[in-house]
C-alpha positions in Angstrom: -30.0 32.6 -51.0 -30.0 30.6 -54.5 -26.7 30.5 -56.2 -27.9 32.9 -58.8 -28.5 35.9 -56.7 -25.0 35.1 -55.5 -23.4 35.3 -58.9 -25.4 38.4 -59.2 -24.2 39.9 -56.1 -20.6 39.2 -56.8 -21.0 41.0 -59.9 -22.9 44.1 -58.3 -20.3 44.5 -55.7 -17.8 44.1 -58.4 -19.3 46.7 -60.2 -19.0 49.2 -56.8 -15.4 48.7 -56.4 -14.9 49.1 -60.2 -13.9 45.9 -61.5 -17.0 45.7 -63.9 -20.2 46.9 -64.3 -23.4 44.1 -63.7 -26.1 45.6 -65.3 -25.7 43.3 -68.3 -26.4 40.3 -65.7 -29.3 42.0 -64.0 -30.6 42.2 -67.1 -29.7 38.6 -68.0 -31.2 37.2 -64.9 -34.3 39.1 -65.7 -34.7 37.7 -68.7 -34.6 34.4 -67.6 -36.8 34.8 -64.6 -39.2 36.3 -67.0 -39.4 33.6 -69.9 -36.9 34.4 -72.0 -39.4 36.5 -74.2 -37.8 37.8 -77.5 -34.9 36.3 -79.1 -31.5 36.5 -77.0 -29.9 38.0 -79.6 -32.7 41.0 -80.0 -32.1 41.8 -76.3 -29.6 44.9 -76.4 -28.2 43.6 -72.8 -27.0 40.8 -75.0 -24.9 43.0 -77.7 -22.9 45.1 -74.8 -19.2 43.7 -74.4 -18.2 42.0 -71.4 -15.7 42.2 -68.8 -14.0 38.9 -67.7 -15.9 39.1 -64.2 -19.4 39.5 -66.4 -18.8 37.2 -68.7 -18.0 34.4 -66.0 -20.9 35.6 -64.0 -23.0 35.3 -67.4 -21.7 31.7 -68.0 -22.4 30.5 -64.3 -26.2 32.0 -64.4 -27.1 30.4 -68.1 -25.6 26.9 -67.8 -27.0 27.1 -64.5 -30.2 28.0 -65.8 -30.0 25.0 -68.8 -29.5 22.2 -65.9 -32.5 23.1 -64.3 -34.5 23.3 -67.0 -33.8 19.5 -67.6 -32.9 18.3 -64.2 -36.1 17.0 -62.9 -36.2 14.6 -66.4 -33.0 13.3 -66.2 -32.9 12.6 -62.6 -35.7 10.4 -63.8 -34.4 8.7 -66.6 -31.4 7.8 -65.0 -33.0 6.7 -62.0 -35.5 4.4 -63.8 -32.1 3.6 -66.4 -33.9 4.3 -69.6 -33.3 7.5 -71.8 -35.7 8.6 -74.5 -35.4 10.4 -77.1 -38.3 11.1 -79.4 -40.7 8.3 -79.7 -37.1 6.1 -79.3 -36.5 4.4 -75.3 -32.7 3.2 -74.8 -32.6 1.1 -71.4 -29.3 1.2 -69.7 -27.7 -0.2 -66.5 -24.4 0.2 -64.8 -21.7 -0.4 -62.0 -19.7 2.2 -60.4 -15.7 1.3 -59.8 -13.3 2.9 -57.2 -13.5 6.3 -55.0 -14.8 9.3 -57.0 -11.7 12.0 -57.4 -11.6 15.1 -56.3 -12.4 16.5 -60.2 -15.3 14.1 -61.5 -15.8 10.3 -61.8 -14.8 9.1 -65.5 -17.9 7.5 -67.6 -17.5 4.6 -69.4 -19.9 3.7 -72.5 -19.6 0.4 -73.5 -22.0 -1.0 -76.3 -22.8 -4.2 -77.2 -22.8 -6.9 -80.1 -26.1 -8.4 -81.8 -27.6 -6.8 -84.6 -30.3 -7.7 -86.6 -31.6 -10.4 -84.8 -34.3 -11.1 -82.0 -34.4 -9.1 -78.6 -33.9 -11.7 -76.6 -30.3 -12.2 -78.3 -29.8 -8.7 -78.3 -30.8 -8.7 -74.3 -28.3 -11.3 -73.7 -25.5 -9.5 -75.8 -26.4 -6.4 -73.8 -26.4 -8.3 -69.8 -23.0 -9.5 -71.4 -21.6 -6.5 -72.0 -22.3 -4.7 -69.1 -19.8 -7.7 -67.4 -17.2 -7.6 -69.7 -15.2 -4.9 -68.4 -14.0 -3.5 -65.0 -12.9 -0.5 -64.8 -10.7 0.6 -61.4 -12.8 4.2 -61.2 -15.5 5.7 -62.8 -19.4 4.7 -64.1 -19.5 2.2 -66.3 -22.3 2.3 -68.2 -23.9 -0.3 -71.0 -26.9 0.9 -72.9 -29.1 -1.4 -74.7 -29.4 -0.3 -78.3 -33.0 0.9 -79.2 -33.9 -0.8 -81.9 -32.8 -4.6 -83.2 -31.1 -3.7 -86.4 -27.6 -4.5 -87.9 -26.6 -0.8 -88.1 -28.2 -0.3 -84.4 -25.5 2.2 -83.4 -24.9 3.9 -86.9 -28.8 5.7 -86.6 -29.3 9.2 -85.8 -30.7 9.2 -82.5 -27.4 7.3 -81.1 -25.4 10.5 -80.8 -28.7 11.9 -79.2 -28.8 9.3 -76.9 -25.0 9.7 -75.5 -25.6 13.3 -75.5 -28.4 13.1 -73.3 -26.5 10.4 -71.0 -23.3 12.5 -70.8 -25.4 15.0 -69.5 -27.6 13.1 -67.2 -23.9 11.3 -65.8 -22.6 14.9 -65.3 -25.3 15.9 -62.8 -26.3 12.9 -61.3 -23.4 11.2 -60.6 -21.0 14.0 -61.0 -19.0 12.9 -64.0 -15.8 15.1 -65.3 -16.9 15.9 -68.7 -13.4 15.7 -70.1 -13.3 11.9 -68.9 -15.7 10.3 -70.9 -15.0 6.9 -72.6 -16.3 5.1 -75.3 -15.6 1.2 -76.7 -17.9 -1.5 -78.1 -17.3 -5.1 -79.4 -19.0 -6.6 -82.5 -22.0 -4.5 -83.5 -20.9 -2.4 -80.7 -17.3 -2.4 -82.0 -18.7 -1.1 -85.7 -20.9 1.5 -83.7 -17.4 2.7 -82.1 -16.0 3.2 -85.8 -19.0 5.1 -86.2 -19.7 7.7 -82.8 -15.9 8.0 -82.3 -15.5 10.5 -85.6 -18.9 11.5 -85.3 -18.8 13.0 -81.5 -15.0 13.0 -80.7 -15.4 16.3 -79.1 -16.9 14.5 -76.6 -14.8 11.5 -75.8 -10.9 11.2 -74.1 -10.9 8.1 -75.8 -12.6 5.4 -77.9 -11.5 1.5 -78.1 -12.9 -0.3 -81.1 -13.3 -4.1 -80.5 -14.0 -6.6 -83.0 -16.4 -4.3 -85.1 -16.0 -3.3 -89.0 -15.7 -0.1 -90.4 -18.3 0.4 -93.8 -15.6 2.6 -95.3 -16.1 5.6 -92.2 -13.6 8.0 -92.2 -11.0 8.4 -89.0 -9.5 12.0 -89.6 -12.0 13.3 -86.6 -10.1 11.3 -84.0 -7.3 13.8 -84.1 -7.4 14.8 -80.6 -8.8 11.5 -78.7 -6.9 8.4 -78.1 -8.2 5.8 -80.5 -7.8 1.7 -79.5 -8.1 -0.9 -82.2 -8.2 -4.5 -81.3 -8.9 -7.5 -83.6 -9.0 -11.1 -83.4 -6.3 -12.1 -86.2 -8.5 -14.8 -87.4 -11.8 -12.5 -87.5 -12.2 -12.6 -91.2 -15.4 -12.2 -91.3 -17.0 -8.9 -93.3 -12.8 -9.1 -93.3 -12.9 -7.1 -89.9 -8.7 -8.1 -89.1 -8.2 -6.9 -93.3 -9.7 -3.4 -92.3 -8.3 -3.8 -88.8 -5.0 -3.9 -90.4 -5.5 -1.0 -92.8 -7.2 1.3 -90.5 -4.4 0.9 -87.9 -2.1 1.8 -91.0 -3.5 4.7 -91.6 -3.5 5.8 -88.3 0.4 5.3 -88.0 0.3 7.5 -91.3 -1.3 10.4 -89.7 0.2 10.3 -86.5 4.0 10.3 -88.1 2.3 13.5 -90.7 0.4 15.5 -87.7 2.5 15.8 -84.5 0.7 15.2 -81.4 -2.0 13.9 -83.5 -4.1 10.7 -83.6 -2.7 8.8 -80.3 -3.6 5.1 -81.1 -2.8 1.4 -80.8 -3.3 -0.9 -82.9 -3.6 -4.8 -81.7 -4.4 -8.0 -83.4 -4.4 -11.3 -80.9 -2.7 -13.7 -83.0 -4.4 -16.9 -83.2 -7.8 -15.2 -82.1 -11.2 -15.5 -84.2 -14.0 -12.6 -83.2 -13.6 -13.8 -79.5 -10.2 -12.3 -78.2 -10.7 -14.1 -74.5 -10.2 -10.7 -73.1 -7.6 -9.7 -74.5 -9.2 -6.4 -74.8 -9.7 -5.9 -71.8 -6.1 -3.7 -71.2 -8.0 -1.1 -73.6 -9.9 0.2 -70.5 -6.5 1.0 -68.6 -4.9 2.6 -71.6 -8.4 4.7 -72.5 -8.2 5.8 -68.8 -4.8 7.3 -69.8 -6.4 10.4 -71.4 -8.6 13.2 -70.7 -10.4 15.4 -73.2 -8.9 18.6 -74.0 -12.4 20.8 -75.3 -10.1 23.0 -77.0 -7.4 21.4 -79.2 -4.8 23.3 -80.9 -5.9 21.6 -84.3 -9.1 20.1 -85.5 -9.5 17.8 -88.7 -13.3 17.5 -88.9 -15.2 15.7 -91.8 -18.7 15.4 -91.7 -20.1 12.1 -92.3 -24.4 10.8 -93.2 -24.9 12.4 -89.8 -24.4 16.3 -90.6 -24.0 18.3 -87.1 -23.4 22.3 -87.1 -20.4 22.2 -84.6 -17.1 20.4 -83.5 -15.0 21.5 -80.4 -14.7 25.3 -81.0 -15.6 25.1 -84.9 -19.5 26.0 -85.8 -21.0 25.7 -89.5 -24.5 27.3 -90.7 -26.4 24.2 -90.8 -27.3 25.1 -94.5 -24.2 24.6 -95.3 -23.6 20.9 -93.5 -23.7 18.1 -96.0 -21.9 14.8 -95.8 -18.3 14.8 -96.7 -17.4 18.7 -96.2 -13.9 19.0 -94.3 -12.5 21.7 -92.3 -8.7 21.7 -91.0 -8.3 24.7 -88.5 -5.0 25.4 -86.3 -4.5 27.8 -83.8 -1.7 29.8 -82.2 -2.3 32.3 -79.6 -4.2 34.5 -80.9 -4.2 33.5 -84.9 -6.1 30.9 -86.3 -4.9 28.9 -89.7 -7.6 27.2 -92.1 -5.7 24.9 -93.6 -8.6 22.8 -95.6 -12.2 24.9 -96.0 -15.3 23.2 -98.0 -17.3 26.0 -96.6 -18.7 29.7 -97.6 -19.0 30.6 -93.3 -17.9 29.7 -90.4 -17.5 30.9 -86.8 -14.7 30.1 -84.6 -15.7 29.9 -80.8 -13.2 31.7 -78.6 -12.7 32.2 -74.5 -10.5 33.0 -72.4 -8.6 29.6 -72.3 -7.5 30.2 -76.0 -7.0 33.7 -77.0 -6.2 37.1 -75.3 -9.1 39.5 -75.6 -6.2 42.5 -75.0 -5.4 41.8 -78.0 -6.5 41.5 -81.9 -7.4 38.1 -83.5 -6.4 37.2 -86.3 -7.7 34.1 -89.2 -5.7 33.3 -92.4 -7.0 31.2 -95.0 -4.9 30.7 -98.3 -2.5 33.0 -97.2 -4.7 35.5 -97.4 -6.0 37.4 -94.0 -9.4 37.0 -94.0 -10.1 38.7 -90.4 -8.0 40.7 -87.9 -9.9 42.9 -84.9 -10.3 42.5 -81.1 -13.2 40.6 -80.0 -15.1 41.3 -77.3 -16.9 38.9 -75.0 -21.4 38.8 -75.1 -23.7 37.1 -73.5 -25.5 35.9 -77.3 -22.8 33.7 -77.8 -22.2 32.8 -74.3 -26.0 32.3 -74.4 -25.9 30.6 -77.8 -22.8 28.1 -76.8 -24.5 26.9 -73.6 -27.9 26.3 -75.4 -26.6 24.2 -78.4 -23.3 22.2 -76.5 -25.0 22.2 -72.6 -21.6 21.1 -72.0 -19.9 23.1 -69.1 -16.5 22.9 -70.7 -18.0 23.4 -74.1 -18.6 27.7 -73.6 -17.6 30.0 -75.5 -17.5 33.7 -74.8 -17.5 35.1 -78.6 -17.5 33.6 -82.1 -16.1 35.3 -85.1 -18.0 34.8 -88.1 -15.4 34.2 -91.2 -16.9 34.4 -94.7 -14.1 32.5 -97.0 -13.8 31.7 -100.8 -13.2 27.6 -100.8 -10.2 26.1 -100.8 
């Protein structure tokens, strides 16, 4: 018996001795087995609230569904070590380090210096990176940037790229999704200034090594522990200058946000671009951390790369445009916008956040802008699974928020 049918039966028997009722994941399961055909969210199975039992029933069957729909490729890609993504290839190799725990091996993306010069430079930069550091557990992984370029790891299909490998590392080689690390030196260092911010809902942690910054913006790395090390000789595109000020401003907003913005900041004295490992205690203090997918707080500004969703924050993507900023807390069951450049957004809830007994509540400007119990469906359970395809990344309702800007 496939684990589907299981879930299904669970839910049926359930249903007999009155805990729920599972004709929402019949109907579900249906669906899928018969092509999806119609939009999820025309499908009046989809609308009906959910008990707790369903709704974990529903998430189990659909993320379930989503891995097999791409197993098969990524099995492959990871087994030959090269991703693709559109007409793009981005070879990778890596080691593994230590016994795998109980809860997931930790993932370790490390990218490498070069730039815009010849392959074989950028080859060597890449075999040398995937010996620079040793982690005591988990994969660690180095990819080899897709293209020769000085902004190699700024380009769109980058984030694409770690997406997909997250995901392949997660069911191939059973990575814990809330231990995955980032770091990079030189180019790679610059590409960590840039996919930190950018995809920090993905990372536990992020160490920047000998990289520059191109004026990116840090307040994304709220929630994530964030590693700057410099040579204090490296004055080159004045890297240790920015170094300096970046780790500044990090002391800033950690003293202003409590509990926000864990970071270090470290500049070898005596030390040019080539720190003689130095660096190398990043991958200890990285390992410190472990994602939390739903942060009391999120500071999210978009950057050139515009995405629709951050943690449990999603934005109409006609709305995304480089520079917008959102500042959300939450308690319990009330959410506080304390910085809006938008017209809507939707605020992804489950049962990790919020009690569904009871009515939720969003203030923005003072004002209350919604207050009414939400119930659980399988459309945003649906929706959540499809756009994230990250198991700790689903969401049992969002509640849509129209708001005048702040």
């Amino acid at each position: 018996m496939n684990k589907i049918k299981k879930i299904i039966l669970f839910s049926c028997f359930a249903g007999i001795f009155g805990w729920t009722t599972a004709q929402p994941i019949v109907e579900l399961h249906s669906w899928l087995e018969k092509g999806r055909k119609g939009k999820i969210e025309k499908q009046d199975f989809a609308k009906i609230p959910l008990s707790k039992v369903e709704a974990d029933s529903a998430k189990k069957i659909v993320y379930r569904f989503f891995q097999e729909r791409e197993r098969l490729a990524l099995q492959h890609e990871w087994v030959t070590k090269c991703m693709r993504v559109d007409t793009f290839l981005m070879p990778f190799d890596y080691k593994v380090y230590g016994n795998k725990p109980e809860n997931g091996r930790s993932l370790y993306i490390s990218m490498h210096g070069g730039g815009g010069t010849t392959s074989d430079i950028n080859d060597g930069q890449w075999l040398n990176q995937l010996r620079l550091y040793k982690p005591e557990e988990g994969v660690y992984l180095a990819p080899r940037a897709a293209v020769d370029a000085w902004n190699m790891w700024h380009l769109p299909h980058v984030s694409a790229f770690f997406d997909r490998i997250i995901r392949a590392a997660v069911q191939v080689m059973d990575v814990n999704p809330d231990k995955v690390y980032v770091l990079g030196y030189s180019a790679g260092g610059d590409g960590v200034y840039r996919v930190a911010p950018r995809m920090a809902d993905r990372w536990a942690a992020a160490s920047m090594m000998a990289g520059h910054p191109g004026g990116v913006s840090l307040l994304n790395v709220r929630n994530i522990g964030f590693m700057l090390w410099m040579g204090a000789e490296d004055g080159a595109y004045n890297r240790n200058g920015d170094a300096r000020t970046y780790g500044q401003w990090l002391d800033s907003m950690s003293r202003a946000d409590k509990g926000g913005y864990p970071h270090e900041t470290h500049l070898v004295e005596g030390k040019g671009h080539w720190m003689d490992r130095a660096d190398t205690a990043a991958i200890p203090w990285m390992a410190r951390f472990s994602r939390n997918p739903y942060p009391e707080k999120i500071a999210w500004k978009q950057d050139d790369q515009p995405n629709t969703s951050f943690y449990w924050i999603r934005i109409p993507e006609k709305e995304t445009k480089n520079g917008k900023t959102i500042i959300v807390k939450r308690q319990g069951n009330t959410f506080y916008i304390e910085k809006n450049d938008y017209k809507t957004i939707f605020i992804g809830v489950n049962d990790a956040m919020i009690d569904f007994e009871q009515p939720v509540t969003v203030i923005a400007n003072g004002q209350t802008v919604f207050h009414a119990k939400v119930n659980r469906v399988i459309t945003d359970i649906y929706s959540s699974i499809e756009t994230r395809k990250d198991k700790k990344m689903i969401f049992d309702a969002y509640i849509r928020v129209d708001i005048a800007r702040q």
